[in-house]
C-alpha positions, 0 to 999 in steps of 0.5 A: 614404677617407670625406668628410664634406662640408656646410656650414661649420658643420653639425656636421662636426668634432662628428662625427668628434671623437664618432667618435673618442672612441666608437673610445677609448671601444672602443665603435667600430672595435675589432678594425680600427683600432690607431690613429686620428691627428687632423691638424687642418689649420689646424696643419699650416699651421704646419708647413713641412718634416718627414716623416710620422713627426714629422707623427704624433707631434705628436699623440702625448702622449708625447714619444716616438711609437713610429712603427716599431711604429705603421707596421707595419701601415698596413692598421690606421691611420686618418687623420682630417683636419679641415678640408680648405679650410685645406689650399689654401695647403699643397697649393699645390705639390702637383705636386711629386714624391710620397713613398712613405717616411713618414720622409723630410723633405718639404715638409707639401704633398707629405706630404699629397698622397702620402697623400690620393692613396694613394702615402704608406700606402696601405692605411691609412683616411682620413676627411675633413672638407670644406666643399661648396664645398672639394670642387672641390679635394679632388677631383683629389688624392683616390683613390675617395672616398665621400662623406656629407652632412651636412645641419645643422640640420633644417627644423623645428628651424630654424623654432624657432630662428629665432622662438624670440626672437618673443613676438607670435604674430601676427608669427611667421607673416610673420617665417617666411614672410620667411626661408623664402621666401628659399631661399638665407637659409634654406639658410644656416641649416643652421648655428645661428650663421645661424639666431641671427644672422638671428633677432635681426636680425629682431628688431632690424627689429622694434624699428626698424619696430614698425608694420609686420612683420618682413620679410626681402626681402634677404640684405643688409638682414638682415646689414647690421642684424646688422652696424650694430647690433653698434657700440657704445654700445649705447645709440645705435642709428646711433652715429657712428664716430670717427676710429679706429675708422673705421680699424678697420672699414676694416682688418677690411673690407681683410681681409675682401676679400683672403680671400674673394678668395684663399678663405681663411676663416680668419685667422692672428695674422700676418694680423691684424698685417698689416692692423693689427688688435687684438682689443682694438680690435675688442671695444672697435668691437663689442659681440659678438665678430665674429672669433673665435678658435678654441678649438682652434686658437690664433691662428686666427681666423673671423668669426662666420658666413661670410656676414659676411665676405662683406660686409664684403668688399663694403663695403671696396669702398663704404668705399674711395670715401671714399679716392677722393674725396680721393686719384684713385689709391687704396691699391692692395691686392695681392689685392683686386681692381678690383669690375669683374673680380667678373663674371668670377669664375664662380659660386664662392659666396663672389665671388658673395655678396660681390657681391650684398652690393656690389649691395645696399649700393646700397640708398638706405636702406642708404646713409642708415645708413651715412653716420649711421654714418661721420658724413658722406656716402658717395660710392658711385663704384663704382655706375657700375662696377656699372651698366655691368657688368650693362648690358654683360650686356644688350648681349651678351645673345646670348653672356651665358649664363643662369645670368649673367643670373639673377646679376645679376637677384639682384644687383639685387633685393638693390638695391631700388632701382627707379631703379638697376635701371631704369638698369641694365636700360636695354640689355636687350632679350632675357633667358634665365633658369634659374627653379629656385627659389622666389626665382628667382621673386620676383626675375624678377618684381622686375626684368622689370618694370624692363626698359623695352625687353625684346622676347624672354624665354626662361624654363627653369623646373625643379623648383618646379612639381610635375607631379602632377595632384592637386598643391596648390601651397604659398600663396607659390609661387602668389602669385610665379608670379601676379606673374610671370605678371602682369608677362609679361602687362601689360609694354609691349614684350614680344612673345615668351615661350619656355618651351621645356623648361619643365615647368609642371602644370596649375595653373602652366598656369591661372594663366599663360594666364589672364594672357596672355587679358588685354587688355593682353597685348601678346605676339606669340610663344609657343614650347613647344618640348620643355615637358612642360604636357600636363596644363594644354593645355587651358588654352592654347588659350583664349589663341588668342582673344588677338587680339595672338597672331600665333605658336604653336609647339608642339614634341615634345609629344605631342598627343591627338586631343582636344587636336588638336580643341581647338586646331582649334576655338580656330583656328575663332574669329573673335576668333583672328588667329593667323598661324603655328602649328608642331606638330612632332613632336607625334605626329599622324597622317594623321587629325589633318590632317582638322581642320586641314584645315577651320582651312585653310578657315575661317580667313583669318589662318593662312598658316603651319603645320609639321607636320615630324616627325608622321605625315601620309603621303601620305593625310594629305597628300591631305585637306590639298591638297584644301582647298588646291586648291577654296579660296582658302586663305591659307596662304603656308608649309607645312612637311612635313619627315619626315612619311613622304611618297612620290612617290605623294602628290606628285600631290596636291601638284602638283594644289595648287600649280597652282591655289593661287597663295598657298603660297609656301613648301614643305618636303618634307625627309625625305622619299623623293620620289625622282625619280618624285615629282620629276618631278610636282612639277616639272610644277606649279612650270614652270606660271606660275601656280606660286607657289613661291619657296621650295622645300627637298628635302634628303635626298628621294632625289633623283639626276640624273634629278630634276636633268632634270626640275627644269632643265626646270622652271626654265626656264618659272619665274620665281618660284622664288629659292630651292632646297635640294637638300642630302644627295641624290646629284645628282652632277657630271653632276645639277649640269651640267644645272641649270647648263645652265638657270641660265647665263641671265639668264632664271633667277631663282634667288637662293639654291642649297644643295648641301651632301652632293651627292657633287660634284667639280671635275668640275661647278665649271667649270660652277658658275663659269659660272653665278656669272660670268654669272647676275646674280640669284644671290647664295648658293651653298653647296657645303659638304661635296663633294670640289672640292679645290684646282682646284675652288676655282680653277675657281670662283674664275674666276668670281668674278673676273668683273665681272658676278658678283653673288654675295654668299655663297660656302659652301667648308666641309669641301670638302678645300682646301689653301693651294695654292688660297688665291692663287687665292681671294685675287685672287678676294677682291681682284677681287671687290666683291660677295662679303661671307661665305667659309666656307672651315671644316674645310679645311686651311690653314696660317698662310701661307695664311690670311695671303694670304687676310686680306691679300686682305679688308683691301684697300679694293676688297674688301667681304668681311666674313665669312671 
């Protein structure tokens, strides 16, 4: 099985029709195939119920097919199907049984589908034609394809034909600019059709605007011309239409809607009959033919691109708001749905272009043409449904995917209407969008400077920007990266930029920090977090000295030693304020930590630095804990997670924090402490000079011992509120220690992380203590330990109590049952401090589930989370 796939219009057919006449010709396939069938699709529509046998011999030119004989050996037959997208309504039940006998009646779907999946002459050859978009439904009824593209039209020949009308030479390099800047006009124009229509409506801006050059900065503007120039006369340029040929154009749009709705693209005579269509009354509305017949297929009709189709499909929803003004209950029309479901309608081509169509028929100058068309104003009703539909995007930004953001953003550049862009990007405080075209370029920058209130933009730029080192960049990318480099740099509420994945080269890099150097740079925030930009680096570390950036996060990128000096040195600068710097994963080792070191010294804005994932060890540690313990550093957090640390290199760190008071915040994750290394911490934060309120030591190997020395120091600590011991083997006994010591008042702790300590019921008596007469406690996370359903009761004890203050309980994956959900309902229903239950992963049955809703809904309960 071969498929021929591209877009609608590339020669598809041409080819297998050349094909089959070089095969009749024998110059092709002789010696393989006896015979070769052409089973047009859009004919088969016609055809409800018959077998194979009489499927076949209404191509044979006799009357008289010889079916046994051509059967005989299937292994010699090829099938060719034209045209699979006109199959969608014949294959429709393709479900049903398949057929193995090709003389047996069936339905023409099931006929197909037993030959496309191999049951029906499985050793014969079949060559399909399809559509890019029809591909999604050949694929679940096709067995082991091979696929060919077939491309169209080339790029030079496509410059051709779009200036081949231009006589003035001096416009034929802003006509093709226009055209090949916009990607997705200039993918269409595969197709020679499109490349003709987009020619001669370039020449009509032409003759409208003769002062100015040709542009094309929409696909709407572009077909819109094509389109309103098609009315006669044709010596009136903006003709009012009549009475009837209103009626006309709306029948046509009507149709035009429910195909691009139902993916149908091609018309049937019935189809014109329903909507009240003659072709007499559409070659008297327009000058050219906008609906064809196909000269192969009679009584089958397409318009003269699909992109027509698709807007005419938009302006049936524009037209249908002169009904409403009169009528409140419009036509309802069966398969044109309501606009507002057009953005649950995924990203199927032809629902997304008729909506970007709709966006663009906003156009002020636009509606200007359409009321000289229609002779009266245009009452746009449906604008309202499109503003909320994009402005509810950016009240669920934290659910709206990219691509959706990156649609609307197209939508409203074919508007060109700042106002309306402005009102729909009102909500907008944060916007993820997948930059991975030209275009995407142009219409970030056109809408990201209507965004009045955005915060936090996250840009995913892929394939535009080579990452070669000597790669010159073509003259329109680099005028679109400026103008949105320039917007990110002078928007008045911005803060944070996150390029994270991005791959930017070193020119990109130039342009890009070159903006973000200006005074009217209000970001706050930059995240690199996965970015390949090591070729341009060199370039952001003079944006350090931008004394608005507070934040810099570089993330699994490799950084040379003579990056790690560059960036010390731009921390060394008077004029840099920055606050926080993360370079996780940036494969340092020990050595780099002495620049950073000396940044510790000099600089007095600096109070947090990551270094998680790089190879400091404990030597590396050492020259950053002797800056800490003979300055007054300002640092406040210091993240040291998996960077290879042992119990050997906690002396230091326990000498730092003795004498620095600053450091507030420690992560010694990842590494194996073990209780020795346990045991010299704890010696500094029972100090009361410790600072310490935050300390996370997930996976350190620590066990109960460690738990001795950390209860001890608790008790001499009053800073200390928040503790991680999650993934160490603490065990019950670990947990009843610490509990000893956190049963008092005088314990402080407000936050404690157990997840993975090998924990049972044994150790939740204990725990529930804690939660009943600790009053400084509020979070206790258990997940993942064996407590069962008496567990859950014990602690549920606790919880009942009137002194518990807890706010957040953590019971995920512990092997609950409904058996403990009585107990933990009358706990929900007593207690009024509890707002967040994680019970996940455990297994609870519907009865169970209800007490425990029952419980929450009660007034006295303030549980908001479960």
């Amino acid at each position: 099985t071969v498929v021929l796939h591209g877009k609608s219009g590339t020669g598809k057919s041409a080819l297998i029709k050349r094909i089959m006449l070089h095969w009749a010709k024998g110059q092709l396939y002789q010696g393989i195939f006896s015979y070769v069938f052409f089973l047009h699709a859009r004919e088969m529509q016609h055809m409800r119920e018959g077998s194979f046998a009489e499927l076949i011999s209404m191509e044979w030119p006799d009357s008289c097919a010889p079916v046994t004989e051509i059967m005989s050996q299937p292994e010699r037959l090829l099938f060719v199907i034209d045209g699979f997208d006109d199959l969608d309504f014949a294959l429709q039940d393709c479900s049903e049984k398949l057929c193995e006998n090709w003389a047996e009646k069936q339905p023409v779907s099931v006929l197909m589908c037993s030959l496309l999946k191999k049951v029906l002459l499985p050793e014969s050859s079949l060559l399909i034609t399809v559509t890019d978009i029809g591909i999604k439904k050949l694929t679940p009824v096709v067995v082991s394809p091979h696929y060919l593209f077939v491309g169209g039209i080339p790029v030079e020949l496509r410059t051709q034909f779009i200036l081949q009308g231009t006589v003035d030479e001096q416009q034929k390099m802003p006509i093709l600019t226009s055209v090949v800047t916009n990607t997705q006009l200039f993918d269409e124009c595969q197709v020679y059709n499109m490349c003709w229509l987009a020619s001669v409506a370039l020449q009509l801006q032409h003759v409208a605007e003769r002062d100015a050059p040709p542009t094309c900065q929409t696909f709407t503007s572009l077909c819109a011309t094509f389109m309103f120039h098609q009315f006669k006369p044709e010596d009136d340029l903006w003709c009012c239409l009549n009475g009837e040929e209103k009626a006309v154009l709306k029948n046509l749009c009507q149709m035009a809607v429910e195909g691009v709705w139902n993916m149908k693209l091609v018309f049937y005579s019935g189809d014109l009959g329903v909507h009240r269509l003659k072709e007499l009354e559409l070659s008297a509305l327009f000058h050219m033919n906008i609906l064809p017949q196909d000269v192969l297929c009679e009584g089958c009709y397409t318009f003269f691109h699909h992109s027509l189709q698709e807007f005419c499909a938009a302006l049936y929803y524009v037209l249908e708001g002169l009904e409403r003004k009169h009528d409140p209950s419009p036509l309802c029309i069966e398969n044109a749905r309501s606009p507002m479901e057009i953005r649950q309608v995924g990203f199927n081509s032809h629902l997304l272009q008729m909506k970007r169509f709709l966006f663009g028929l906003m156009n002020k100058e636009l509606v200007r043409k359409l009321e000289a068309l229609l002779g009266h104003g245009v009452p746009l009703v449906i604008k309202e449904e499109l503003l909320q539909w994009v402005s509810l995007l950016g009240e669920q930004a934290s659910t709206t995917s990219p691509l959706d953001f990156l649609d609307a953003f197209h939508c409203l550049f074919e508007t060109q209407n700042e106002e309306f862009v402005r009102l729909a990007l009102g909500s907008f405080q944060e916007v993820w969008l997948p930059i991975n075209q030209q275009m995407d370029l142009l219409v970030s920058s056109f809408c990201l400077q209507h965004c009045q209130y955005l915060q936090r933009i996250r840009l995913d730029i892929k394939e535009i920007f080579s990452t070669g080192p000597r790669t010159t960049p073509k003259a329109h990318v680099t005028v679109f990266w400026q103008n949105l480099c320039m917007v990110l740099s002078t928007h008045e509420t911005l803060r944070l930029l996150d390029l994270s994945g991005s791959v930017l080269n070193k020119w990109a890099m130039r342009i890009l920090c070159s903006k973000l150097r200006r005074p009217t740079c209000k970001i706050q925030t930059l995240i690199f977090k996965n970015a390949q930009i090591t070729l341009g680096l060199q370039h952001l570390w003079t944006t350090l000295i931008n004394q608005e950036l507070k934040n810099l996060y570089l993330e699994s990128m490799h950084l040379s030693n003579e990056d790690v000096e560059a960036v010390c040195g731009a921390l060394k600068h008077p004029h840099c304020l920055l606050e926080s710097l993360r370079l996780d994963r940036c494969g340092l080792t020990y050595t780099s930590c002495l620049e950073l070191s000396q940044v510790l010294v000099v600089s007095a804005s600096l109070s947090s630095l990551s270094l998680a994932g790089n190879k400091v060890t404990d030597e590396g540690l050492k020259t950053l804990c002797s800056v800490l313990n003979f300055t007054r550093s300002n640092l406040k957090k210091l993240i040291l997670g998996n960077c290879g640390l042992t119990a050997a290199g906690c002396g230091d760190l326990a000498l730092a924090l003795f004498t620095n008071q600053n450091l507030t915040h420690l992560c010694l994750s990842d590494n194996d402490l073990g209780s020795e290394g346990m045991q010299l911490l704890c010696g500094a934060i029972k100090n009361p000079n410790c600072g310490l309120k935050r300390l996370i030591l997930s996976q350190c190997n620590l066990d109960v011992t460690s738990c001795g020395f950390l209860a001890f120091a608790l008790m001499k600590n009053r800073r200390l509120t928040h503790l991680t011991l999650s993934m160490n083997p603490l065990e019950d006994n670990g947990i009843k220690m610490l509990c000893e010591v956190m049963k008092e008042p005088s314990c402080y702790l407000q936050d404690l992380e157990l997840v993975r300590c090998h924990l049972t019921s044994a150790c939740c008596e204990d725990l529930s203590c804690v939660i009943a007469r600790n009053p400084h406690l509020k979070s206790l996370d258990l997940a993942y330990n064996a407590l069962g359903d008496s567990g859950a009761a014990l602690l549920c004890k606790g919880l009942k109590h009137k002194q518990s203050s807890l706010t957040r309980l953590g019971l995920e994956a512990c092997g609950l049952t409904s058996t403990c959900c009585e107990e933990l309902s009358l706990a929900i229903y007593h207690n009024q401090s509890l707002t967040s239950l994680n019970l996940m992963q455990n297994l609870l049955d519907p009865v169970g589930i209800s007490k425990l809703c029952s419980a929450s809904a009660c007034p006295k309960s303030n549980l908001q989370i479960i």
